[in-house]
C-alpha positions, 0 to 999 in steps of 0.5 A: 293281320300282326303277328302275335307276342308269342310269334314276335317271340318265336321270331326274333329268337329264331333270328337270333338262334340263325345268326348265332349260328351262322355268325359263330361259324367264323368264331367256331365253338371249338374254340380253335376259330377253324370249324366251319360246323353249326354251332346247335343249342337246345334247352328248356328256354332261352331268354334273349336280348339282341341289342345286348347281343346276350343269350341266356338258356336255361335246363338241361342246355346242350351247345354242340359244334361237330363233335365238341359239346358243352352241357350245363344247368345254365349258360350265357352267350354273348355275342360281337356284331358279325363275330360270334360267340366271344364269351360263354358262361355254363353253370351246372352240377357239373357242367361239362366241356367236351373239345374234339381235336379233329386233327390229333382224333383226340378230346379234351373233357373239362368239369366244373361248377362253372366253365367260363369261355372267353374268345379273345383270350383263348382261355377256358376257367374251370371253377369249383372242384375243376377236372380237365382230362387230356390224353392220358392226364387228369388236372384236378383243383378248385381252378383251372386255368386251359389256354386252347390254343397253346393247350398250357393248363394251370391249375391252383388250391382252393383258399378255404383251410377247412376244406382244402382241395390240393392241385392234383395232376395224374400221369398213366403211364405208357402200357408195353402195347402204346410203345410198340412192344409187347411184355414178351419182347420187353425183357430182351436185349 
């Protein structure tokens, strides 16, 4: 008995789904290459092409390693013989970038139009009305270029004079509790 188109399908997108996972374990989703977690997708559909190596998923998607997520109305995947994910393009309204830093116990949240992940240069783009959120800073702009390894983040202007959105960088500052003392010892000395 041959298996069925549908079950062809079924087949090889559980194959593929199997080995973006296990393959993307040497090239972990957090970006730091040291994960050894799954890498999990979910979506509404997926449209893959093996000998491309390109996922395309489609509604609602949610791409998850561990604690590290990115949430978009569409991404593309593209994978290396035997190394993984090397490049990742969300689209969404915005889509959503979340990096766990397991050593620091910290996170990264980045939002855009369109988030762009290429492996081999250790960078992430956010483009249109970017916002990177790191520790206690928020980077705003049109674009956003973040290095995830050296965590160096440029940022530039949109070029449309009409609707000029400037860089916009904002710094909390320290409360008397984040540097050890308290508003009652802060005045004495």
């Amino acid at each position: 008995m041959r298996p069925s188109s549908a079950a062809k399908v079924r087949l090889r997108f559980g194959l593929t789904l199997a080995f973006i996972m296990v393959s993307g374990s040497a090239a972990a989703f957090d970006m730091t290459l040291q994960s050894r977690e799954p890498i999990r997708i979910q979506a509404d559909s997926a449209e893959l092409d093996e000998l491309k190596g390109v996922a395309t998923y489609n509604g609602d998607v949610v791409i998850s390693q561990g604690r590290s997520l990115i949430e978009a109305s569409r991404i593309t995947v593209y994978t290396t013989g035997g190394r993984g994910i090397s490049r990742l393009d969300a689209v969404g309204t915005p889509a959503h970038l979340k990096q766990y830093n397991a050593e620091e116990d910290t996170e990264t949240n980045a939002y855009a139009k369109r988030i762009d992940y290429r492996r081999d240069q250790n960078q992430v783009a956010l483009r249109g009305s970017a916002r990177l959120e790191q520790d206690s800073s928020i980077f705003q702009g049109e674009e956003i270029l973040y290095d995830t390894v050296s965590q160096v983040v440029n940022a530039r202007s949109s070029d449309d004079k009409d609707k000029k959105q400037r860089v916009e960088m904002v710094y909390f500052p320290e409360t008397p509790d984040d540097e050890g003392e308290t508003p009652e010892s802060a005045g004495q000395n």
